[in-house]
C-alpha positions, 0 to 999 in steps of 0.5 A: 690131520692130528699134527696140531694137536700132538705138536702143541705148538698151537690149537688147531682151526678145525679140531678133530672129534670123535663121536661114537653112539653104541645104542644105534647098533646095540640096544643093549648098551644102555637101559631100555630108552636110554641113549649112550653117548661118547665124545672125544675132543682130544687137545695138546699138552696142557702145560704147554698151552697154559704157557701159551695162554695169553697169546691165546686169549688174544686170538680171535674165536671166530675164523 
């Protein structure tokens, strides 16, 4: 599952993320009615991808 993001050879169709809400299981994590939220979305190499921009741009958003 993470073999496109550490290949850089492309962007994957469906991208792994990680969402993680510590408040849900310890209040204590952010002030009294607050929420803490984390997301991370990792992404290859970026020099290699502003190589790979123009071909990029060209490839359609929508599956």
């Amino acid at each position: 599952a993470w073999t496109p993001i550490t290949s850089a050879e492309s962007i994957a169709d469906k991208p792994n993320f990680y969402v993680h809400c510590p408040t849900r299981t310890d209040p204590s994590a952010a002030p009294k009615g607050c929420e803490s939220i984390m997301i991370l979305f990792p992404v290859a190499n970026m020099q290699q991808m502003a190589a790979d921009a123009p071909s990029l741009l060209e490839k359609p958003n929508v599956p």
